[in-house]
Structures are given as structure tokens and as C-alpha cells.
N, C-alpha and C positions, 0 to 999 in steps of 0.2 A: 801265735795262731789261736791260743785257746780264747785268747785275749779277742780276736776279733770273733769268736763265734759268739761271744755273748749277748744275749736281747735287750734290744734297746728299752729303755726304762722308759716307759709313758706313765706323766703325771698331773695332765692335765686330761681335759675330755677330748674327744677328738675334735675336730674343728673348731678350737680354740686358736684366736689368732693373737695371735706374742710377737712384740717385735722391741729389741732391745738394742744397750748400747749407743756409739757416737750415734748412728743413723737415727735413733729414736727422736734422742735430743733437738738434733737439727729440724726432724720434721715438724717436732713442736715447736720450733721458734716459728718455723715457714709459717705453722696454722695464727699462730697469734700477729707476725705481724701484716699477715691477710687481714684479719680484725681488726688491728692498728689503722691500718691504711681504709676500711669502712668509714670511719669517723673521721679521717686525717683533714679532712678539705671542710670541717666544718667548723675548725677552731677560730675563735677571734671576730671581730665587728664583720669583718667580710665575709666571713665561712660561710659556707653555701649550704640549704638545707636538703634534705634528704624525704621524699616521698616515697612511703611502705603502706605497700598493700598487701592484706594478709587474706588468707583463704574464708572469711568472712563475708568479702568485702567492702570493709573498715577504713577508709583513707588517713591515714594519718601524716603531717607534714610534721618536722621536727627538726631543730637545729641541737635539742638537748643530745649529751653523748649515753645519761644513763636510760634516757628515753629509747632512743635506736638502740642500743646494745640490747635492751630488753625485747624488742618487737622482733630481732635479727633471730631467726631460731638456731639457733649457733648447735650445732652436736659432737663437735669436734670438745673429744673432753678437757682436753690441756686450753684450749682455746676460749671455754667456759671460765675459766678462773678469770681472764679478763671483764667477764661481764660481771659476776661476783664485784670489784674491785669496783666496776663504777657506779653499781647499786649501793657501796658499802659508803664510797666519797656521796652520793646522791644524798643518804639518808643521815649520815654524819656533819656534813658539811652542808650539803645541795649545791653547790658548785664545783666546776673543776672535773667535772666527768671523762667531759673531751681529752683535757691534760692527762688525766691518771692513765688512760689506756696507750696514750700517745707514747708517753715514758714509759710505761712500761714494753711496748711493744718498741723502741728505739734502744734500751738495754739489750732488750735479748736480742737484736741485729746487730747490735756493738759485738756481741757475745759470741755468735756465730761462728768470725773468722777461727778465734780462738780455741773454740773447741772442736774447728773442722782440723786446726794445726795439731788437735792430740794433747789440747792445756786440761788436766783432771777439772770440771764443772766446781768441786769445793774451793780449788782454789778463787775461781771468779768468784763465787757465793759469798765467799770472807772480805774478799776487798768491796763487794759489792757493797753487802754491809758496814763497812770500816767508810766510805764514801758517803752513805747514805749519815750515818751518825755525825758525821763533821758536817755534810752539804744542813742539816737543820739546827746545827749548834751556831752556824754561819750566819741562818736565818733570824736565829733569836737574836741575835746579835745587831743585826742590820735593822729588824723591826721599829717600828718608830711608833709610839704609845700615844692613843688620844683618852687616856685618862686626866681627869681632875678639868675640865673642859667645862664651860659655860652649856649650858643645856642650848643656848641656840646655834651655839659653834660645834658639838656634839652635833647635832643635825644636820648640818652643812657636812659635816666631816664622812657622816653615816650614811648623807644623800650620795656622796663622791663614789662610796664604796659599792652603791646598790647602783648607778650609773654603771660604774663599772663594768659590771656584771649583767646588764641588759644590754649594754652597747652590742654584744656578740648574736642578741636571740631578735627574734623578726618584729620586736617590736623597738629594737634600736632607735626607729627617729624618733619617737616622744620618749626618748631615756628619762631626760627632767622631768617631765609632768610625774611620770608612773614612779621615778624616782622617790620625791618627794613624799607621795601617795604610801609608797611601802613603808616609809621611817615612821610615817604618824601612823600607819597601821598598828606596826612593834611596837611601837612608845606607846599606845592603848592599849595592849596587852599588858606592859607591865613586866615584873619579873615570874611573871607566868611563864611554864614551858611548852603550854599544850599547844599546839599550830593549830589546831581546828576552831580556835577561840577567833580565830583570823578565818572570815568565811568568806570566799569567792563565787559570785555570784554570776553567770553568764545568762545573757540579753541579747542576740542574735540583732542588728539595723544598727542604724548610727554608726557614726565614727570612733576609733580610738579614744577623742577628744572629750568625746561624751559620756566615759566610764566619770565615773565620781564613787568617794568614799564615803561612807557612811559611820558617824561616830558612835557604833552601837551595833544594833541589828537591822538585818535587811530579809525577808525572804518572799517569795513566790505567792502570791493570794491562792487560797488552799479550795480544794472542791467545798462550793457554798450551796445552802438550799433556799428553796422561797424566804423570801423576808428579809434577805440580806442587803436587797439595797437599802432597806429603811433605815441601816442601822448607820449613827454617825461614822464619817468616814476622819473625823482630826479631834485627837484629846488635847488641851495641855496639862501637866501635871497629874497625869490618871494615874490610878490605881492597878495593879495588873495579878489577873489571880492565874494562876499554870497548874492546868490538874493533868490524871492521866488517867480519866474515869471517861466512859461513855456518856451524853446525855443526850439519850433517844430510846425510846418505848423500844422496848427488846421482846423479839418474839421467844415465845418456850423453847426449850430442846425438843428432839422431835417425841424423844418419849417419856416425856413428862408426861403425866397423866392424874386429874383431879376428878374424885369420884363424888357428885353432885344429887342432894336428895329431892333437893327444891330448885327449881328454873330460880327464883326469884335469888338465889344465894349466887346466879353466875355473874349476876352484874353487880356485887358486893366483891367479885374477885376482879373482874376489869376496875373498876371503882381503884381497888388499892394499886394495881399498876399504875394509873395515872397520878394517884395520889402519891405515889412515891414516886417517879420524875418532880412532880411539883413542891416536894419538898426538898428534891436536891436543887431545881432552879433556885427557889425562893432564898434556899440557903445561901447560895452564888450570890444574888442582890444584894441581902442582907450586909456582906464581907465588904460593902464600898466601892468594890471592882467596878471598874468602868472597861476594862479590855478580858474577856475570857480567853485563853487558851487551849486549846486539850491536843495531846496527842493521839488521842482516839475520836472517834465521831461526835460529834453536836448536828441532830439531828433537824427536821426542820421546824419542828412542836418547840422546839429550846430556841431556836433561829427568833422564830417569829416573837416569843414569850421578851427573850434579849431586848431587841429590836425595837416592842413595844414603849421599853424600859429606859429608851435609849443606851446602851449597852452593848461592844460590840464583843464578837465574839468569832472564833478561826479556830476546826475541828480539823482533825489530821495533822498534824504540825510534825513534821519530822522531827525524830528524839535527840538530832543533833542540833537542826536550829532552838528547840525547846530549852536544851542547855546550855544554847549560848545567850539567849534572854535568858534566862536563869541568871547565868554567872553578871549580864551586864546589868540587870534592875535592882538585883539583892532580892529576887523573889526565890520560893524553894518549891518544885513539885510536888503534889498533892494528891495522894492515892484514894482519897472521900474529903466532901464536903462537910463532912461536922469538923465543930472548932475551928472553924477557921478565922485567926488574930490576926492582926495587922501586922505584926511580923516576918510573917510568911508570903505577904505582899508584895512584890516589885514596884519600881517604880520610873516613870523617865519625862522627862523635861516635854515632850513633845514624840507624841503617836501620831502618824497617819498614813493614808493609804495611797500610795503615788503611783501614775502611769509612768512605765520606763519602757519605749519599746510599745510593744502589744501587749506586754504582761503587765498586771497590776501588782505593786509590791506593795507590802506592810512594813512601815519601816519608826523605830525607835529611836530617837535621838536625844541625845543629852542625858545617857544612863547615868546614876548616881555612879557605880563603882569602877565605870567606863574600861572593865576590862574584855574588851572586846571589842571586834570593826569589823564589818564588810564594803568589800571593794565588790562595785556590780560591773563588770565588765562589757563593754558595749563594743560594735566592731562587723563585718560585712559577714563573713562566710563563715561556718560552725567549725571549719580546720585553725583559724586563723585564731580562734577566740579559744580556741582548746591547749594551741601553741601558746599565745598569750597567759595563760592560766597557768604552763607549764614554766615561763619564764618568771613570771611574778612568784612561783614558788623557790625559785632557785633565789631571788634577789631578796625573799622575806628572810629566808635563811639564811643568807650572806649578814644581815641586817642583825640579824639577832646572835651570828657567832660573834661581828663583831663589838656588841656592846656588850659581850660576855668576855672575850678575850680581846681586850681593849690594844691591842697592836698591830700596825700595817705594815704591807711591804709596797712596793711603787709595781705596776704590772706591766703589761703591755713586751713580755720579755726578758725584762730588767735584770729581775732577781736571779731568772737561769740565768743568764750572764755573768754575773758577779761570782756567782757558785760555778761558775765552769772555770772561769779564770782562778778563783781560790784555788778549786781541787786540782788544778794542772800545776798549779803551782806548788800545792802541798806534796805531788806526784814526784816531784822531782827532788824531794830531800827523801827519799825511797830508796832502798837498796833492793834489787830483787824481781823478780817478775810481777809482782803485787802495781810496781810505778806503771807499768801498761795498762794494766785491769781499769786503775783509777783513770787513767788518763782517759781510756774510752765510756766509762760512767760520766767524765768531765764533758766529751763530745755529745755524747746522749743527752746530753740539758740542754745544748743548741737547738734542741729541734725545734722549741715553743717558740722563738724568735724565728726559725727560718721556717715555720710553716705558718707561720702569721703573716709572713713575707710572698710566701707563695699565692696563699689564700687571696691576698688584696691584689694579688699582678705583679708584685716590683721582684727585682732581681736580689735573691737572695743572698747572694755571693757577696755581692757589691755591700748589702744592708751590714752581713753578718760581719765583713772586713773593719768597716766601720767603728760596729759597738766593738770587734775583739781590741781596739786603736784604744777605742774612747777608756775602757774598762780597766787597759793597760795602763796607762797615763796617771792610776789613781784617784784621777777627782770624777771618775762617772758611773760610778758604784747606782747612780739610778736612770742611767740612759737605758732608752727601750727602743722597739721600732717606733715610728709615725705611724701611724697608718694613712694619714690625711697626704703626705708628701711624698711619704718612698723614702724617707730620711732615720736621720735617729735622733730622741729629743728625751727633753729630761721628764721622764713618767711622773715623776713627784709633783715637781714642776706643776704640768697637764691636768693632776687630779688624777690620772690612772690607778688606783689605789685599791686594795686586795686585802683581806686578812690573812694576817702569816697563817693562821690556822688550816686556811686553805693549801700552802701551798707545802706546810710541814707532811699535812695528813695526805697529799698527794703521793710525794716524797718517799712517804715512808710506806704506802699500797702499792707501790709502782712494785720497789726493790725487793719489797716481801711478796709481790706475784711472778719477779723476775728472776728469784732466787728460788722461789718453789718449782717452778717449770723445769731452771737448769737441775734442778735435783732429781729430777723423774729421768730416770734409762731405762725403764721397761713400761710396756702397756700393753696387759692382760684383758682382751673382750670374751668373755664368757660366751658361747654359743648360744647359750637357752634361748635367749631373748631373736635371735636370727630364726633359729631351728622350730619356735613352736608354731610360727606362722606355716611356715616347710610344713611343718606335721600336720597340721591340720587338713594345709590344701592335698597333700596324700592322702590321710583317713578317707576325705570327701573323695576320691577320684579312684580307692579303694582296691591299691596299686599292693595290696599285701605289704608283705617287708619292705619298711623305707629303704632308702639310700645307703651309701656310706656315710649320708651326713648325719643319718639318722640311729649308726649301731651305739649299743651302749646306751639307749635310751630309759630299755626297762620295758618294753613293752611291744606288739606288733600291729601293723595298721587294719584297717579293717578286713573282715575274709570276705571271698567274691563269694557270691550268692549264685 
């Protein structure tokens, strides 16, 4: 009796909302593979894109999966770890986005029944991982190395990969051309890491057909003043000086003030303003330059002086194109014009100023240390060419893990294939309840095959029966779907070709986001964040003591007047 007189012990705040246990878990798999299934239908060459409009309205079309996971305002917080995961394969990798949420959200569906039957969640977590470690030991193993390759065979090799990897995004039918276009992007960069060295330029009119790359730098003709059309518009072999000085007559601050005995001493002070621009122009000529730079103003007194000289010159230069001609001439920026050596010069085979579109571009070709390119994109509508921008970022990526991590796997499916029938196989020298756990991590890698399947029309069933024949059999370790037939055909074969890097670092964020989820049995939401809006709309409406959502607050609402 005494036992039930006793007070209940509160230890959170009041209207704190706690919900724990089997029920928890379950409803975090439901939130994540609702996310799963956002992106599900955009996987693969057929996958269909996805139009978001946001409270701006911003239209964005998009087939990328880290693209839409980011614009989705997702608040569901177990459900956010999914989007984490395909920002993390985005910026790691840049492919593969779609995949990573896929699997991940098809584990914890596998996971489900299991822990609705009453299986403790660490047991699945253990075999999860125990799966996850053999399914990429599997992959190294299967990978097939295009190191010690003829640099024109490397190309070909590297163009397959970046084919690849565009076939899924909406600029799929010119895969070859933009293909090709991204390998000699990367191979101009070098063994540089920075991607911004790679600048993508968008051109609104024209066709697809009509993007072209540039072996150097490209950018935008910058706000010009009088006297600029005088100034030649083509170098060859010019000198190129890059400052980050003003040069235009600058007015005083407002509270300067110069205290004057004689009128005749006021035009000994205009005198030396002018006299100092003219000694910073002069200084400019002097240095051989034949292209001025600046990323600040060149006024129109500098315009015309240039101009005179035959000299041209472009004031406002953004600080990123500025250092991509930096890195591609061998020139170095320049904080003042004194001293300035030939040294600190850039240089390039051919300068000049090209109509693309309506815009006029400045464009540098034939840089000595040529580590740098711009791709200027051309193409109908501003979603299209945004999309475009967004694919060519994923296939520049792909490009450059694979000439870093010089090994492939065959795609289109293949590999989950291989690794489903491995781990069913491994599942069964198993003693224990652990042989089911794998065996449904095994089922969970079918999905990339049958929603490839789905995506293009053809019957799943039919396709997946197929490869689980061809994969048994032993010799089909690289059959994948068709997409072209409805059939199964050998990925390798086709050039469907992936870096294992891609599909290791999937792999391994799927089962590490699918094993942190099963881990969570409680979720604690803090009221404040609910309550101070509550509170406020009371203060304002001046309702005295809040609510009960409101006791335990520390305070009371406003008193009636």
C-alpha cells in the first residue's frame, strides 16, 4: 500500500515528449524509408527527376540524390542522418548519392520484421557490420586496376567511368562529348586537389553541343568604362600583370580635412592626386604587360590611358577567376605597382575576347603551367544548365577518384549482385541467428538492380531471376541489368564501369547510418523550442498565467491592465 502512495518522480520538464523502446525503433526505420523512397525512382540512366519548389520561389529540377536530400526540409531527426550520409558520399566521392540512401533505407526495411519479432537491435548491428566488412573485402578483391596504362588508354578508360556516371543525370544523351570534355578538364588540372581550379561557366542559348572547354581560363567581360572598346581585343604571347589595387582617382573620406593658407596651394594638391594614378599607370606599362588585371576597380582615366597604349585591361575580376589565371599563367598577385619583375608576370599562348551567347568572354589559352580549365556551358533554360553543372560536378569527381584510386568495378547492378550471392553464401556456413541478419543485408543489395529495373519499365522479378542464375553459375560475376533490352549483359563487357571507391564508401555510410538508427530506443524533444512560441502568443494576448504547457517555466505572463 505504502508502496503505491508514493509520488511519481518527474524528471524531465513537463511537456516533454519521450517515446521509447521496440515502437521507437520501428518508427525510425518508417521515417527513413519514406526518405528512401523520395529518391528511389531517380536511380540509374532512366530515373526520373524530381521538381522542388521552395518557399522562395526557386525552381530547381534535379536527378542528383545529395542535391534533393538537401532542398527536402527533412525534420524528422533520425531521418536527417540520411541526408548527412549523402552530403558526406557528395563531397567524398560526388557520386553515388542516390545508392547510399537507397541502402541504407533497404537495410533498415530488411531490419524491421526482426525487431518487430523481439531480435535485441545489437544483435542485427553486429552482423550488420560483420556483412558490411566481408561485402568490401569482396569488392577489393573483384576490382580490376587501370594502373601502368598508356596515357591514351587511361583516357579512354577514365572517359568510360565519367560516361558512366552521366548516363543517369539529364544530360545523359551527349554522355561522350561532356565525357571526354571532363577527362581533359582533370588531366589539366594535374595532381592538384582543389576543384575550383576546374571552373564552370554557364551561357544561357545554344545547344548542349555548343558548350566547349577551354584549355586555361574563361570568364564573364567585367563592368567596363569609356575607352574600352579601343583597347585590342586578341594578344598572342602577351604578358599579363594581376594586381589587387584600385586604379581610379579616389575621392577623400568624408572627414578628411586639409587646412589651406593660399587658394594657389589647392591645385598643388589635386596636382599630386593625379600625379600619383599617373605614376601607378605609368608604372603598369613600364612592366611589358600587355593584359592588366585587377580585382578591384580600373577606373575610366586608367581605361582610356590603357587603351591609348594599346593595353588591355579588366577591373573587378572576381578573386576566384583572378586565382585561377594566377595558378594557369605562372603570374602572382600584386598588392602595389612598384617593382614589378618579370617574374611575377603570367603568361599564355593566346588572349582574347570571344562572343559566347550574349555575353562576351575573356578567355586565355595555351597557359604555360596549364593547370587549370574552364568548361562554359551552353544550353536552353537556366534549370537545365544548373542540372548540367550539377552532373558535370559529380562525373569531374568520379574522374579524379578514379585516377587516384586506380581500380574499377563493372556497374549497372553487377557488383550488388556478386556481393548478395557471396554473403548468402558466406550466411550459410553460420551457426546461429547472425545466418538470417546476413542473409537480409544479402537481400538489401538487390535493391540497386531491381530499382534500376523498375525505373526503365522492365519486370523486375523476371530481370533479378536472371542475374541470381547468371551469378550462380560462377562465370557472371560482372552481369548487370541492360537497360537498353530489359535483359542482363555483361557490365564490363558494355564499359559500365565505376570506381570501387564509390561503391566501398557507399557501403560502408549506408551500414554505419543503418546501424546508428537501430541503436536509438529513445527520442527525448525538449519542449522549449514548441513552448516559447506558446509563450509568447500568450504574453501578447495577456491571458495572465500560462497554461499547463506553460507551469515550471520561471515566470508569469503579462498582468491585464
Amino acid at each position: 500500500m505504502a508502496a503505491m502512495m508514493q509520488p511519481q518522480i518527474i524528471l524531465l520538464k513537463e511537456g516533454t515528449d519521450t517515446s521509447q523502446g521496440k515502437a521507437q525503433v520501428v518508427s525510425n526505420i518508417n521515417a527513413c524509408t519514406a526518405v528512401a523512397d523520395a529518391v528511389r525512382t531517380t536511380l540509374g540512366p532512366r530515373g526520373m527527376d524530381k521538381l522542388i519548389h521552395d518557399d522562395k520561389g526557386n525552381t530547381t529540377i534535379s536527378n542528383d540524390g545529395a542535391t534533393i536530400m538537401k532542398l527536402l526540409d527533412i525534420i524528422h531527426p533520425a531521418a536527417k542522418i540520411l541526408v548527412d550520409i549523402a552530403k558526406s558520399q557528395d563531397s567524398e566521392v560526388g557520386d553515388g548519392t542516390t545508392t547510399v540512401v537507397l541502402l541504407a533505407g533497404e537495410f533498415l526495411k530488411e531490419a524491421k520484421p526482426f525487431i518487430e519479432d523481439g531480435v535485441h537491435p545489437q544483435n542485427l548491428i553486429r552482423s550488420y557490420r560483420t556483412a558490411s566488412s566481408l561485402a568490401i573485402n569482396k569488392i577489393k578483391d573483384l576490382a580490376v586496376s587501370i594502373e601502368g596504362k598508356s596515357l591514351e588508354e587511361k583516357k579512354s578508360l577514365l572517359a568510360k567511368c565519367a560516361a558512366t556516371t552521366l548516363s543517369s543525370k539529364l544530360i545523359g544523351g551527349e554522355k561522350e562529348f561532356f565525357a571526354s570534355m571532363v577527362v581533359d578538364a582533370v588531366l589539366a588540372i594535374g595532381n592538384d586537389d582543389r576543384l575550383n581550379l576546374i571552373g564552370i561557366k554557364k551561357v544561357p542559348g545554344g545547344n548542349m553541343r555548343d558548350s566547349f572547354l577551354v584549355n586555361g581560363v574563361a570568364f564573364k567581360k567585367t563592368f567596363s568604362y569609356a575607352g574600352f572598346e579601343q583597347q585590342p581585343k586578341k594578344f598572342v604571347n602577351p604578358k599579363i600583370l594581376l594586381l589587387n589595387i584600385e586604379l581610379e582617382l579616389k575621392s577623400e573620406k568624408e572627414n578628411a580635412e586639409i587646412r589651406l593658407s593660399d587658394p594657389l596651394q589647392y591645385q598643388s594638391i589635386v596636382d599630386a592626386e593625379w600625379n600619383i594614378i599617373y605614376d601607378k599607370l605609368d608604372k603598369c606599362v613600364k612592366s611589358g604587360a600587355k593584359i592588366v588585371l585587377s580585382r578591384l576597380a580600373i577606373g575610366d582615366l586608367a581605361t582610356q590611358y590603357f587603351a591609348d597604349r594599346d593595353i588591355f585591361c579588366a577591373g573587378r575580376v572576381t578573386e576566384e577567376d583572378l586565382q585561377r589565371v594566377a595558378a594557369a599563367t605562372g603570374g602572382t598577385v600584386q598588392t602595389s605597382v612598384n617593382n614589378i619583375i618579370d617574374e611575377i608576370l603570367g603568361s599564355c599562348e593566346v588572349f582574347e575576347e570571344r562572343q559566347v551567347g550574349n555575353e562576351r568572354f575573356n578567355i586565355f589559352n595555351g597557359c604555360p603551367s596549364g593547370q587549370t580549365a574552364t568548361i562554359v556551358l551552353r544550353g536552353g533554360a537556366d534549370q537545365f544548365i544548373d542540372e548540367a553543372e550539377r552532373s558535370l560536378h559529380d562525373a569531374i569527381m568520379i574522374v579524379r577518384r578514379a585516377l587516384k584510386n586506380s581500380t574499377i568495378v563493372p556497374g549497372g547492378g553487377a557488383i550488388d549482385m556478386e556481393l548478395s550471392r557471396y554473403l548468402r553464401q558466406h550466411a550459410r556456413t553460420i551457426a546461429g541467428k547472425s545466418q538470417l541478419f546476413i542473409n537480409s543485408y544479402a537481400k538489401a543489395l538487390e535493391v540497386i538492380p531491381r530499382q534500376l529495373c523498375d525505373n526503365a519499365g522492365f519486370d523486375s522479378t523476371d530481370v533479378l531471376n536472371k542475374l541470381r542464375q547468371k551469378h550462380a553459375s560462377g562465370d557472371g560475376a560482372n552481369y548487370g541489368v541492360d537497360i537498353n533490352t530489359g535483359g542482363i549483359a555483361d557490365s564490363f563487357a558494355n564499359f559500365v564501369w565505376e570506381p570501387a571507391v564509390v561503391k566501398i564508401n557507399a557501403i560502408n555510410a549506408a551500414t554505419e547510418a543503418s546501424c546508428l538508427i537501430l541503436s536509438v530506443d529513445e527520442t527525448v524533444k525538449n519542449p522549449k523550442s514548441e513552448s516559447a512560441q506558446g509563450e509568447a502568443a500568450a504574453s501578447a494576448m495577456g491571458h495572465g498565467r500560462g497554461g499547463p504547457a506553460f507551469r515550471g517555466r520561471g515566470g508569469r505572463g503579462m498582468r491585464r491592465r
